[in-house]
mmCIF file of the N, C-alpha and C atoms, coordinates in Angstrom:
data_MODEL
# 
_entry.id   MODEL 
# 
loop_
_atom_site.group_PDB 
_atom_site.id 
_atom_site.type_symbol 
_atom_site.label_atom_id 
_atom_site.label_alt_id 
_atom_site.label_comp_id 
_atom_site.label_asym_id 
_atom_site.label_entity_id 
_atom_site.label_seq_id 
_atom_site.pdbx_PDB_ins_code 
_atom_site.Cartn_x 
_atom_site.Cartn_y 
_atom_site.Cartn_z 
_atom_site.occupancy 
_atom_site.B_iso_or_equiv 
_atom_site.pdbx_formal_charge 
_atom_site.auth_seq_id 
_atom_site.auth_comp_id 
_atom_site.auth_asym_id 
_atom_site.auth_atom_id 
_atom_site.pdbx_PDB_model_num 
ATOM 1   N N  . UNK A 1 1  ? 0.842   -1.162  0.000  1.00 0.00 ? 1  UNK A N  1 
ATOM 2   C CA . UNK A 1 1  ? 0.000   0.000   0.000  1.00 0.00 ? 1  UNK A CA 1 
ATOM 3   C C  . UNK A 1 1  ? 0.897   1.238   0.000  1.00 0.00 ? 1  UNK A C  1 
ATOM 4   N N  . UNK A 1 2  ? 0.792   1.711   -0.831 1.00 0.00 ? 2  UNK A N  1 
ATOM 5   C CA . UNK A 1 2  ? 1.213   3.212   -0.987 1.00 0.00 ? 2  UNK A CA 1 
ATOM 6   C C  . UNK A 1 2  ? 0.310   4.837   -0.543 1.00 0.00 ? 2  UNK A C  1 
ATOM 7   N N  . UNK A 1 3  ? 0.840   5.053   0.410  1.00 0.00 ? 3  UNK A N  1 
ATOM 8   C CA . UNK A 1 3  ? 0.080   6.553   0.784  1.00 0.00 ? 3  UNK A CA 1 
ATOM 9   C C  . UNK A 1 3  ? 0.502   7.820   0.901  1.00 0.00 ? 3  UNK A C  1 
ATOM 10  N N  . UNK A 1 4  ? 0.432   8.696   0.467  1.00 0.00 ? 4  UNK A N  1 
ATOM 11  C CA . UNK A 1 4  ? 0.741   10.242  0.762  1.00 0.00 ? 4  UNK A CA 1 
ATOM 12  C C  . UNK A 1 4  ? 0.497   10.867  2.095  1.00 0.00 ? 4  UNK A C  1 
ATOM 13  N N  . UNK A 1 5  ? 1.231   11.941  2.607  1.00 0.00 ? 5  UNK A N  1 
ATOM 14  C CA . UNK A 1 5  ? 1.323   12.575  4.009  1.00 0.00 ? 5  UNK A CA 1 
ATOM 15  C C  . UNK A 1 5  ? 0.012   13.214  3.553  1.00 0.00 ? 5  UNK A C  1 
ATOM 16  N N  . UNK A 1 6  ? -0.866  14.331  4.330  1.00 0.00 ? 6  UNK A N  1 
ATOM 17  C CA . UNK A 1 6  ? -2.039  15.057  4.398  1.00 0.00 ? 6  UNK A CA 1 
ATOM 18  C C  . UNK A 1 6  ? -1.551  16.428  4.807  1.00 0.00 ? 6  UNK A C  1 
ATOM 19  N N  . UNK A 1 7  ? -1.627  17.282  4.463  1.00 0.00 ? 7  UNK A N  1 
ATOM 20  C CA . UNK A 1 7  ? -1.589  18.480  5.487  1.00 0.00 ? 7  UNK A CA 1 
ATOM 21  C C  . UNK A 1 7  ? -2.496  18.684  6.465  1.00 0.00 ? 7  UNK A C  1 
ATOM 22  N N  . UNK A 1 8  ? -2.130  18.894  7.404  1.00 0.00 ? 8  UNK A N  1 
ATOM 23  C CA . UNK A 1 8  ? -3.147  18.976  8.586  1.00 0.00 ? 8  UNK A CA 1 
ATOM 24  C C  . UNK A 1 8  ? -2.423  20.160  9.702  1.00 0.00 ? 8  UNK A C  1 
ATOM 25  N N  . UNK A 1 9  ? -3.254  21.390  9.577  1.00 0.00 ? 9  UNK A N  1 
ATOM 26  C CA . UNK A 1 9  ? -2.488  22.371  10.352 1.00 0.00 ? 9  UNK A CA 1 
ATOM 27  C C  . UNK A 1 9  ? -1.084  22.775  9.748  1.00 0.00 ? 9  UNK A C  1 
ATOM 28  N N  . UNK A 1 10 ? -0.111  22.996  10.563 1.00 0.00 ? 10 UNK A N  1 
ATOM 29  C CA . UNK A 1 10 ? 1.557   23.134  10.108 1.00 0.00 ? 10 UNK A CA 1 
ATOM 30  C C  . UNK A 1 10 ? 1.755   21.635  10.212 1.00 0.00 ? 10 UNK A C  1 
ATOM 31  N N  . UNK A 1 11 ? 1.028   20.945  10.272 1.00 0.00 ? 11 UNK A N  1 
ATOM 32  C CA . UNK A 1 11 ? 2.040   19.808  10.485 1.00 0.00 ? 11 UNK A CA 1 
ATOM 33  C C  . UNK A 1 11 ? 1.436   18.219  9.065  1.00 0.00 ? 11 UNK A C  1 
ATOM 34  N N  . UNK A 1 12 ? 2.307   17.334  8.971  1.00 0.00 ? 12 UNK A N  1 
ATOM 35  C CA . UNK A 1 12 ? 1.369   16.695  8.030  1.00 0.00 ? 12 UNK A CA 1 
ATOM 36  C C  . UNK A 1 12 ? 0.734   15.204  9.026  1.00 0.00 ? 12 UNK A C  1 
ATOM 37  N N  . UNK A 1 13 ? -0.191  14.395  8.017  1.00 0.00 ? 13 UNK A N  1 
ATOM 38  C CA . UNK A 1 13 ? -0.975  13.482  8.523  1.00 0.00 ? 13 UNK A CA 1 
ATOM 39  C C  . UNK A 1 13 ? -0.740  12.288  8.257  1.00 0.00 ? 13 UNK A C  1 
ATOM 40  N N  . UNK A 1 14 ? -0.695  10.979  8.479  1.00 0.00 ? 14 UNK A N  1 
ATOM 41  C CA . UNK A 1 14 ? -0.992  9.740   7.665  1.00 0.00 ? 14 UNK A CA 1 
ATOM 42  C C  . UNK A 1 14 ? -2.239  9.396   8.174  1.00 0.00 ? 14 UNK A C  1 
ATOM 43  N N  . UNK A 1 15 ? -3.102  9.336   7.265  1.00 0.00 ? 15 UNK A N  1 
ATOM 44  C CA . UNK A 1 15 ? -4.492  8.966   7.253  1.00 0.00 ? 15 UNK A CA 1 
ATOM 45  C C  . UNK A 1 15 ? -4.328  7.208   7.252  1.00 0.00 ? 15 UNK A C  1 
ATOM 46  N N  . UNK A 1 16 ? -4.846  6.237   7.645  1.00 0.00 ? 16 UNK A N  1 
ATOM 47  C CA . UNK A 1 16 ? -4.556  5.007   7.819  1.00 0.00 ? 16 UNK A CA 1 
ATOM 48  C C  . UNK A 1 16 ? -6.315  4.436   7.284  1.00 0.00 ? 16 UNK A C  1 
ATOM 49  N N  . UNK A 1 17 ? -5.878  3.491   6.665  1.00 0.00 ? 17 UNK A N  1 
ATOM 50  C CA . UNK A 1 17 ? -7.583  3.021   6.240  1.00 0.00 ? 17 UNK A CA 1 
ATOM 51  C C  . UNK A 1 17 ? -8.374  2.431   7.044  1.00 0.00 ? 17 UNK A C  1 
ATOM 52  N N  . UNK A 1 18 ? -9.381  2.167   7.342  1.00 0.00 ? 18 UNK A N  1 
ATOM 53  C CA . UNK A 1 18 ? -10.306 1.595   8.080  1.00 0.00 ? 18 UNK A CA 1 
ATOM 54  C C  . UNK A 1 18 ? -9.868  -0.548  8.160  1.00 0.00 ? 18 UNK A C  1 
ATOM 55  N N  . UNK A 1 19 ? -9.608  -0.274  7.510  1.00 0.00 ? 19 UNK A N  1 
ATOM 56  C CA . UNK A 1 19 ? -9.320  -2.227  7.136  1.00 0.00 ? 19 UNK A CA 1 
ATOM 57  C C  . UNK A 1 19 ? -8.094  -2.372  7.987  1.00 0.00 ? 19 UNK A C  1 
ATOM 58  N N  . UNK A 1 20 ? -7.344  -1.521  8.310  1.00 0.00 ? 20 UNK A N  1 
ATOM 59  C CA . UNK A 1 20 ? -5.821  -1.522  8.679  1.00 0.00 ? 20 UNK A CA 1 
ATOM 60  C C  . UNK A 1 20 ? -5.963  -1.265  10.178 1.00 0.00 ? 20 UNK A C  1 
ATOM 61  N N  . UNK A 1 21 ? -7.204  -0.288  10.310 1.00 0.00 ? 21 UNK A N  1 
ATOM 62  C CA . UNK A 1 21 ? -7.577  -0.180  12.263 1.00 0.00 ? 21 UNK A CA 1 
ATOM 63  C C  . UNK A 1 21 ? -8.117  -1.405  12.479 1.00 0.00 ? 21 UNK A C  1 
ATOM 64  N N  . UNK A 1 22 ? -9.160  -2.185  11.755 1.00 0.00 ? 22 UNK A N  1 
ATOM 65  C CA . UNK A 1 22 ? -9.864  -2.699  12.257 1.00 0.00 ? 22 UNK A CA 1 
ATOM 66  C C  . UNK A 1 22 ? -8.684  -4.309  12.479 1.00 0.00 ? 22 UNK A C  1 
ATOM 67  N N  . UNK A 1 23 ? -8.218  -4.511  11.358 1.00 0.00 ? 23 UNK A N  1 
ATOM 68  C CA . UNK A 1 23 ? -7.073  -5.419  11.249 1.00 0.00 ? 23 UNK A CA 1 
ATOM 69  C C  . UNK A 1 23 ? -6.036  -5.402  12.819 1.00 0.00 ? 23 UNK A C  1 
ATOM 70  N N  . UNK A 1 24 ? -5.393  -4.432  13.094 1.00 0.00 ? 24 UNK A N  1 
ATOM 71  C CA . UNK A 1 24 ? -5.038  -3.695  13.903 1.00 0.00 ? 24 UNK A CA 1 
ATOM 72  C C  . UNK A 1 24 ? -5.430  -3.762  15.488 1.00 0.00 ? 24 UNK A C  1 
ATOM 73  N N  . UNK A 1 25 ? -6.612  -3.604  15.136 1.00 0.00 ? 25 UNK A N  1 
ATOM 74  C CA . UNK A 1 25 ? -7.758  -3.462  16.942 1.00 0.00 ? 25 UNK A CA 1 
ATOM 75  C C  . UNK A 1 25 ? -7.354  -2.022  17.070 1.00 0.00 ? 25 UNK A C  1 
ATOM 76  N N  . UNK A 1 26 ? -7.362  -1.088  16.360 1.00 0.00 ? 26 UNK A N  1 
ATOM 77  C CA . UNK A 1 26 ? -7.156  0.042   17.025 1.00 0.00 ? 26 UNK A CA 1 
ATOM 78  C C  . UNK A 1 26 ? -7.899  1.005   16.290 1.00 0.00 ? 26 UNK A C  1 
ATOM 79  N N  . UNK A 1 27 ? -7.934  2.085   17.471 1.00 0.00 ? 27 UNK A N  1 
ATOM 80  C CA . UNK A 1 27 ? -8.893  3.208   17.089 1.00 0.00 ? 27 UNK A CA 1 
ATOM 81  C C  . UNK A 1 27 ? -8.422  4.881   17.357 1.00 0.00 ? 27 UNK A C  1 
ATOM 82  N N  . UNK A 1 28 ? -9.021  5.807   17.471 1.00 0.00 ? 28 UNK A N  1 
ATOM 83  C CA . UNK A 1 28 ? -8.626  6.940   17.454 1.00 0.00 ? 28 UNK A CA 1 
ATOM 84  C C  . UNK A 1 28 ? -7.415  7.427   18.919 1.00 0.00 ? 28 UNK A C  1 
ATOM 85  N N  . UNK A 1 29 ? -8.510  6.436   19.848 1.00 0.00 ? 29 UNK A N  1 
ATOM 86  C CA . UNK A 1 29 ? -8.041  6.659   21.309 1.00 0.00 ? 29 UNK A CA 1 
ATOM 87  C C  . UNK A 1 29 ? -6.942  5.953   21.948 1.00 0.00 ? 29 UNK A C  1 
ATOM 88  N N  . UNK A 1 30 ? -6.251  5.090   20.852 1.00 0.00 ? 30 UNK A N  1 
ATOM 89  C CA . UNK A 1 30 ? -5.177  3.725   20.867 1.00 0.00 ? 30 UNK A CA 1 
ATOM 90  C C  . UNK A 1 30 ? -3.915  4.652   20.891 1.00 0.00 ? 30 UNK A C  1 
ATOM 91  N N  . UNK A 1 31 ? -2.986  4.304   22.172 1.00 0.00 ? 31 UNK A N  1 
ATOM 92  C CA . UNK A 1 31 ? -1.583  5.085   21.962 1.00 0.00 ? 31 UNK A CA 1 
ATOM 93  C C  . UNK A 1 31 ? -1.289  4.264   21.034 1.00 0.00 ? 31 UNK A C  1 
ATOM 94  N N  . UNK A 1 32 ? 0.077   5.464   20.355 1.00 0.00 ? 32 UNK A N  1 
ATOM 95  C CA . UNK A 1 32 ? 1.015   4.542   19.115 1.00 0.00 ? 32 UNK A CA 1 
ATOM 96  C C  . UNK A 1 32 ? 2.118   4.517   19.566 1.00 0.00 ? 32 UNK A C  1 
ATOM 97  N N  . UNK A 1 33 ? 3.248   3.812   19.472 1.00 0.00 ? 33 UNK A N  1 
ATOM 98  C CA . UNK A 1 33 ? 4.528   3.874   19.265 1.00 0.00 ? 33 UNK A CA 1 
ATOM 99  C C  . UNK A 1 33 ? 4.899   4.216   18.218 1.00 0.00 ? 33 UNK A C  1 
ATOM 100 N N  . UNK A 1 34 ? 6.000   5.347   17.539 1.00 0.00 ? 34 UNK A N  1 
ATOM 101 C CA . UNK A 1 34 ? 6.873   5.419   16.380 1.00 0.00 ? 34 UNK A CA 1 
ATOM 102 C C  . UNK A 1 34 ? 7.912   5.792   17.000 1.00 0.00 ? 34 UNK A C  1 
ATOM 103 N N  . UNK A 1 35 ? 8.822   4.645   15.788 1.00 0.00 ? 35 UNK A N  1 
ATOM 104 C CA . UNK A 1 35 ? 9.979   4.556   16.172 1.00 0.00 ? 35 UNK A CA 1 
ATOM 105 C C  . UNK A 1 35 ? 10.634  4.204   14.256 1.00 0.00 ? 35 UNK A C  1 
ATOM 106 N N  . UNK A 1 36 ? 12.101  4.463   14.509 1.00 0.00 ? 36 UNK A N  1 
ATOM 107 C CA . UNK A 1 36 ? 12.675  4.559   13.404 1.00 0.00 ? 36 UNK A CA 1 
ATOM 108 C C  . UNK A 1 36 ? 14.247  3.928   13.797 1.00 0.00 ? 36 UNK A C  1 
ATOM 109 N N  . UNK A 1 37 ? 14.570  3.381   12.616 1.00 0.00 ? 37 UNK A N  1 
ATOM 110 C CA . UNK A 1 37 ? 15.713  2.705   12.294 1.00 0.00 ? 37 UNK A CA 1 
ATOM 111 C C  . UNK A 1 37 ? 17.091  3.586   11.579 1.00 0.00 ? 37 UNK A C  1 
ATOM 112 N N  . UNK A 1 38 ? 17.035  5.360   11.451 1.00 0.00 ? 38 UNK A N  1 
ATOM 113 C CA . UNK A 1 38 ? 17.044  5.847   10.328 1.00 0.00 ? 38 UNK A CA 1 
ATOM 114 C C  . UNK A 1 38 ? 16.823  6.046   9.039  1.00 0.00 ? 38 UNK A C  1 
ATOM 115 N N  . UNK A 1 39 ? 15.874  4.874   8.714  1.00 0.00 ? 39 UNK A N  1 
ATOM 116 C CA . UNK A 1 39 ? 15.553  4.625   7.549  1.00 0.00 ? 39 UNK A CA 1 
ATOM 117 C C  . UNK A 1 39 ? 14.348  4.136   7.167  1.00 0.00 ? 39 UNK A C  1 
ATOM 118 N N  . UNK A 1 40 ? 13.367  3.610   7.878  1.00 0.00 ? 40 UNK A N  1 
ATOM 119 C CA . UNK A 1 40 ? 11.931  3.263   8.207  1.00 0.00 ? 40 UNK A CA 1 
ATOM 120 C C  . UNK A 1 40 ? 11.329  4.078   9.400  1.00 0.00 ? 40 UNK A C  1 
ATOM 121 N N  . UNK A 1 41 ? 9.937   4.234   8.944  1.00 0.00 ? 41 UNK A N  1 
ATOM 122 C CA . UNK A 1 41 ? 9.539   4.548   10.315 1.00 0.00 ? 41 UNK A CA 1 
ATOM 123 C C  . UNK A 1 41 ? 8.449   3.473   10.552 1.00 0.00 ? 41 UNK A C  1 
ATOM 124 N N  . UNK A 1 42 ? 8.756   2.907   12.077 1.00 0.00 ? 42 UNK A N  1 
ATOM 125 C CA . UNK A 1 42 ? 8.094   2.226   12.799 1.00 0.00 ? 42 UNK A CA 1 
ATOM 126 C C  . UNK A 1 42 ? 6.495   2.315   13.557 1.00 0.00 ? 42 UNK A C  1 
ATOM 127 N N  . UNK A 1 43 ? 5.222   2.278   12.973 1.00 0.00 ? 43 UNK A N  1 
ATOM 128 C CA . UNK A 1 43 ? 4.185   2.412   13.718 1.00 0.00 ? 43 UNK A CA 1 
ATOM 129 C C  . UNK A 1 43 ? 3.676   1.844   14.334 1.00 0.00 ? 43 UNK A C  1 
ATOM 130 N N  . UNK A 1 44 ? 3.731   1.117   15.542 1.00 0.00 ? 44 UNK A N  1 
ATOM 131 C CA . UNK A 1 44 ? 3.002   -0.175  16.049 1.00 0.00 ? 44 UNK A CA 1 
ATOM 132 C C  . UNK A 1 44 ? 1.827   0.496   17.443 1.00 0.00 ? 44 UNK A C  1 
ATOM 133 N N  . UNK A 1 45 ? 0.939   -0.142  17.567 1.00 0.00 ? 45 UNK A N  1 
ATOM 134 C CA . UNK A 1 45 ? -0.030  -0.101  18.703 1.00 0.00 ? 45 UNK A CA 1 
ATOM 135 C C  . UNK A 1 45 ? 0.756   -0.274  20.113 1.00 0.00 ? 45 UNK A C  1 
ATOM 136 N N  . UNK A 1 46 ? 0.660   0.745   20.951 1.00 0.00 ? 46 UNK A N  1 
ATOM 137 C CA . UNK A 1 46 ? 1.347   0.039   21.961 1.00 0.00 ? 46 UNK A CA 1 
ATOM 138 C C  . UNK A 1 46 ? -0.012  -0.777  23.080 1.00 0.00 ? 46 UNK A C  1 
ATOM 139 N N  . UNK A 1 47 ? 0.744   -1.937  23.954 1.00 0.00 ? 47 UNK A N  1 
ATOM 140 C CA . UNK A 1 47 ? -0.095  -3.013  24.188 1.00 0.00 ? 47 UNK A CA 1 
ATOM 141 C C  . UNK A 1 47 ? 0.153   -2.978  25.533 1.00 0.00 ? 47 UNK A C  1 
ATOM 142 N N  . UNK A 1 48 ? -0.500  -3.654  26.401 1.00 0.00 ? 48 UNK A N  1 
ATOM 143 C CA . UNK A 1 48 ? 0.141   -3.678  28.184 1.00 0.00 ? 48 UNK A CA 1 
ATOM 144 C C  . UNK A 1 48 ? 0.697   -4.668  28.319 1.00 0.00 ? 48 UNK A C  1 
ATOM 145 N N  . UNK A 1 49 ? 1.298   -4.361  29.509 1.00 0.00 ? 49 UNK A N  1 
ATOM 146 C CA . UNK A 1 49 ? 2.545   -5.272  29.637 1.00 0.00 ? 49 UNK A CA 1 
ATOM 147 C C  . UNK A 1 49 ? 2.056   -6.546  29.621 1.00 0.00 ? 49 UNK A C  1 
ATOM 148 N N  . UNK A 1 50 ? 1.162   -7.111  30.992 1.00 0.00 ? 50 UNK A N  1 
ATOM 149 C CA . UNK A 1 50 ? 0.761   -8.206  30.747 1.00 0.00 ? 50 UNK A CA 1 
ATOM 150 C C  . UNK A 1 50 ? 0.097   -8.771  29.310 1.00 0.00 ? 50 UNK A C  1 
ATOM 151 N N  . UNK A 1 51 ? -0.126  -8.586  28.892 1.00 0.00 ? 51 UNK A N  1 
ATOM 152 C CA . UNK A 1 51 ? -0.108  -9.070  27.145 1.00 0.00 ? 51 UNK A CA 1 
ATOM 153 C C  . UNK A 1 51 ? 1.095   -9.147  26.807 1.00 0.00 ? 51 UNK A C  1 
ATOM 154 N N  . UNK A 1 52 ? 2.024   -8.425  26.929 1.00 0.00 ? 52 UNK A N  1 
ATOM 155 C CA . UNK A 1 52 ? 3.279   -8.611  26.399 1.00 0.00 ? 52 UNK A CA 1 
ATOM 156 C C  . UNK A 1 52 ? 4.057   -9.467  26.947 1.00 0.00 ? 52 UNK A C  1 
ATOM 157 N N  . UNK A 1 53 ? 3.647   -9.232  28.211 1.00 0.00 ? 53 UNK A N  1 
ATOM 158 C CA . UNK A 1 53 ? 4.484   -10.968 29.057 1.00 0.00 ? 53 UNK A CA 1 
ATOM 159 C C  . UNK A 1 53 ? 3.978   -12.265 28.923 1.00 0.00 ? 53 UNK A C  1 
ATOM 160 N N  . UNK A 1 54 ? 2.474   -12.643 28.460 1.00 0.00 ? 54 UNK A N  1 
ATOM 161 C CA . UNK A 1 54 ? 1.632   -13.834 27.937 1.00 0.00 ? 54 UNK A CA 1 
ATOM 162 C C  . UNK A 1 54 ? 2.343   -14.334 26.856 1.00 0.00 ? 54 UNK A C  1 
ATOM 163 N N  . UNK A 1 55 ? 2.594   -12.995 25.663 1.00 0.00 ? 55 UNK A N  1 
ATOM 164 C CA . UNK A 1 55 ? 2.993   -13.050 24.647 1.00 0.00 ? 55 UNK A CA 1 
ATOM 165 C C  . UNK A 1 55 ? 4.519   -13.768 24.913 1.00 0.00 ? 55 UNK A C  1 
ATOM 166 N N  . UNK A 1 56 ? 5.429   -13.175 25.364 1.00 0.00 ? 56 UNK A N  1 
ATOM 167 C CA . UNK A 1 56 ? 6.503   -13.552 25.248 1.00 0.00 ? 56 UNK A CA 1 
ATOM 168 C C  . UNK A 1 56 ? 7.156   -15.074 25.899 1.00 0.00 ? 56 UNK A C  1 
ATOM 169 N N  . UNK A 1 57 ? 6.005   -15.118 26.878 1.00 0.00 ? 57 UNK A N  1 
ATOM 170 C CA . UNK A 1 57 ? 6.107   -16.767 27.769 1.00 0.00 ? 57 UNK A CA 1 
ATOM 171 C C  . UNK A 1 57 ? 5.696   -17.592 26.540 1.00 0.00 ? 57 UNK A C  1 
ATOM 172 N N  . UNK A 1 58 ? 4.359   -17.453 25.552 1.00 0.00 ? 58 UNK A N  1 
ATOM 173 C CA . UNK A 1 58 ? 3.907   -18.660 24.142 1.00 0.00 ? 58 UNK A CA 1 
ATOM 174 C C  . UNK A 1 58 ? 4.910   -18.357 23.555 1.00 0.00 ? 58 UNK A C  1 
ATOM 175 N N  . UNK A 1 59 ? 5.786   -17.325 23.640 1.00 0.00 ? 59 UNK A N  1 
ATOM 176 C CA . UNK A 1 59 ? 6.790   -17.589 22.212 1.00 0.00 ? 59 UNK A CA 1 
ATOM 177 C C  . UNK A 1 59 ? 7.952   -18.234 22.823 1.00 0.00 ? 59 UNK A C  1 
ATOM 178 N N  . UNK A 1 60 ? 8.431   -18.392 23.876 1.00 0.00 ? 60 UNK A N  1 
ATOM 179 C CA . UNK A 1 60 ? 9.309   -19.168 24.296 1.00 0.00 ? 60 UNK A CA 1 
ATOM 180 C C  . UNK A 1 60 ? 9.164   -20.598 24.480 1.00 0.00 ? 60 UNK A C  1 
ATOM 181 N N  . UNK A 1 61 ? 8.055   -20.718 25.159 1.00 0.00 ? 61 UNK A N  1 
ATOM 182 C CA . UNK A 1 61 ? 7.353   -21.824 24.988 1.00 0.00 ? 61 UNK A CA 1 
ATOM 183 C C  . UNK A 1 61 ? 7.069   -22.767 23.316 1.00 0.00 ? 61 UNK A C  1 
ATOM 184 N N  . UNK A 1 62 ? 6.683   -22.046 22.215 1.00 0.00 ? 62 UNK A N  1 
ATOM 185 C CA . UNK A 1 62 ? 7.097   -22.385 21.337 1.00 0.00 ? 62 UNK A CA 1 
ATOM 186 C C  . UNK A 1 62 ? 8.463   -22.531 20.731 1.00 0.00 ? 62 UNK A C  1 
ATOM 187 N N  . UNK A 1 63 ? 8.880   -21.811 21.091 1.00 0.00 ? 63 UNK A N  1 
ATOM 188 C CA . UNK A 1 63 ? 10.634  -21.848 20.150 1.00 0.00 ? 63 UNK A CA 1 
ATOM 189 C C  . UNK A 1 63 ? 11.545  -22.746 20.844 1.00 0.00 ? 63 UNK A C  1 
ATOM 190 N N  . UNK A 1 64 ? 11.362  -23.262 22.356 1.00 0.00 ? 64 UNK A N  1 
ATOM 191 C CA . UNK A 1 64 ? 11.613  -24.634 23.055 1.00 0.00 ? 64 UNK A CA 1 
ATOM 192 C C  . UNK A 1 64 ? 11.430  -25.740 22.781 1.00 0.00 ? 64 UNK A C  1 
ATOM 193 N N  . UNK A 1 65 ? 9.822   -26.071 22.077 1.00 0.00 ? 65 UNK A N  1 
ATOM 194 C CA . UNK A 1 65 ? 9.271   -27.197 21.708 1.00 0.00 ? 65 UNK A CA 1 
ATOM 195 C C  . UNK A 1 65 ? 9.533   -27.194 20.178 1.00 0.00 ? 65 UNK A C  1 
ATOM 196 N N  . UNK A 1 66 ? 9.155   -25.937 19.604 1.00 0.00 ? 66 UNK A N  1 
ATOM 197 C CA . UNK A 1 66 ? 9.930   -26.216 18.022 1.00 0.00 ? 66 UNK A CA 1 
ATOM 198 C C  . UNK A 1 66 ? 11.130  -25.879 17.244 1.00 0.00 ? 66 UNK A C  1 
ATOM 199 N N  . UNK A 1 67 ? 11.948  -25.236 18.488 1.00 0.00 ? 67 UNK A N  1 
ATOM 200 C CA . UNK A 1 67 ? 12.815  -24.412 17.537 1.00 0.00 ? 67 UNK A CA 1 
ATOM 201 C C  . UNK A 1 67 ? 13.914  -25.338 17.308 1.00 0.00 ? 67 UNK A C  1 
ATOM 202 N N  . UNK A 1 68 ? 14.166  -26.951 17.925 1.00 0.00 ? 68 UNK A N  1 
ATOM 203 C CA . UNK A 1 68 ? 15.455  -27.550 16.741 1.00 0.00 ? 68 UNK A CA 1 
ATOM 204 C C  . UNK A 1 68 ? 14.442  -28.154 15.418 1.00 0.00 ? 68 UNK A C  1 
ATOM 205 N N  . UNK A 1 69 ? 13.545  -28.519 15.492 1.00 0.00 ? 69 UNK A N  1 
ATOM 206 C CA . UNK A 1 69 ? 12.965  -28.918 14.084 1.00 0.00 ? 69 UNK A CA 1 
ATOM 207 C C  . UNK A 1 69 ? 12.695  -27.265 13.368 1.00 0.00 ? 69 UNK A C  1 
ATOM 208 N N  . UNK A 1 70 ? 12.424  -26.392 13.557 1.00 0.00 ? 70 UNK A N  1 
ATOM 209 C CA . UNK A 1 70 ? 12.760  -25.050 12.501 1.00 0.00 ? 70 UNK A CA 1 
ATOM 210 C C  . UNK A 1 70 ? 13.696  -24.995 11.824 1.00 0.00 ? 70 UNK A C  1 
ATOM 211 N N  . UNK A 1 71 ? 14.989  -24.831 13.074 1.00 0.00 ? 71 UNK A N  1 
ATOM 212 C CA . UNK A 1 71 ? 16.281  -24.662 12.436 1.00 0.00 ? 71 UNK A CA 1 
ATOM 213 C C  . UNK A 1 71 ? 16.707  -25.868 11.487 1.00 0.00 ? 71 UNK A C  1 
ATOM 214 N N  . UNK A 1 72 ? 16.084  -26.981 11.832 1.00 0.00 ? 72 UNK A N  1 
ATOM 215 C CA . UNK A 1 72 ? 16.564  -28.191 10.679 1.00 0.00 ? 72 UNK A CA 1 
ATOM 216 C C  . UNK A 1 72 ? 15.794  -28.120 9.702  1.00 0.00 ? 72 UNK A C  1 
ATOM 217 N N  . UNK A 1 73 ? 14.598  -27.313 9.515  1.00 0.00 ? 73 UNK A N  1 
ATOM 218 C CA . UNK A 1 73 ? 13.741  -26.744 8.161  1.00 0.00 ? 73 UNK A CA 1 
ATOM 219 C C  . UNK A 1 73 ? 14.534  -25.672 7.664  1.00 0.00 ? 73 UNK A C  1 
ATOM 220 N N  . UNK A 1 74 ? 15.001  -24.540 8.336  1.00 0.00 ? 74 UNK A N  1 
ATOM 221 C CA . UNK A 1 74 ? 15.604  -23.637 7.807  1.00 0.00 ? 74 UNK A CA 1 
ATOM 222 C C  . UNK A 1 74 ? 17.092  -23.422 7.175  1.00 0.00 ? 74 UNK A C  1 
ATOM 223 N N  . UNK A 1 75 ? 17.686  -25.098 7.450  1.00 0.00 ? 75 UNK A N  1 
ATOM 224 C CA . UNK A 1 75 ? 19.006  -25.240 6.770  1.00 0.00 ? 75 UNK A CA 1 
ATOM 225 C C  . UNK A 1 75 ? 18.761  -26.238 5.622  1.00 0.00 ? 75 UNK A C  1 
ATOM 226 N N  . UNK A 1 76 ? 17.267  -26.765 5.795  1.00 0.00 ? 76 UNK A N  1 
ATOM 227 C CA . UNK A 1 76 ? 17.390  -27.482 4.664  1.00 0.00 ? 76 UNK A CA 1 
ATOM 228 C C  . UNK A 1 76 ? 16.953  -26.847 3.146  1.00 0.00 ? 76 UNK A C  1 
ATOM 229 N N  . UNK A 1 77 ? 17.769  -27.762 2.096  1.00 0.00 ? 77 UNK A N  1 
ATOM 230 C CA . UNK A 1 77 ? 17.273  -26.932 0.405  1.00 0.00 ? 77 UNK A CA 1 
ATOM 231 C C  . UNK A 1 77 ? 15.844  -27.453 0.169  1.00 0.00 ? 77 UNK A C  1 
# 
């Protein structure tokens, strides 16, 4: 998807589509994070912690139980 900035006031806008909030879970009243790499800019929803600690216990939990059969998918041709 390709989009143009908006002018809005002195300052400009990214208008974001409706498919992309709803995709998303987020709405007008949703803090954002941006952040940048020097070279991208980063927009993500920010989330609470406990979600983020649920989150990060299933992904360990997964990458324990699958991560030597990955890595033996990911070296194979």
């Amino acid at each position: 998807m390709i989009k143009r900035l908006s002018k809005h006031g002195n300052s400009l806008a990214l208008v974001i589509d409706r498919g992309v909030l709803d995709l998303l879970k987020i709405d007008a009243r949703t803090p954002l994070e941006i952040t940048t790499d020097g070279e991208l800019l980063l927009i993500s929803p920010v989330r609470d912690a406990a979600r983020q600690a649920r989150f990060r216990r299933a992904l360990a939990a997964a990458n324990k139980k699958y991560g030597p059969m990955l890595q033996r998918l990911a070296k194979a041709e």
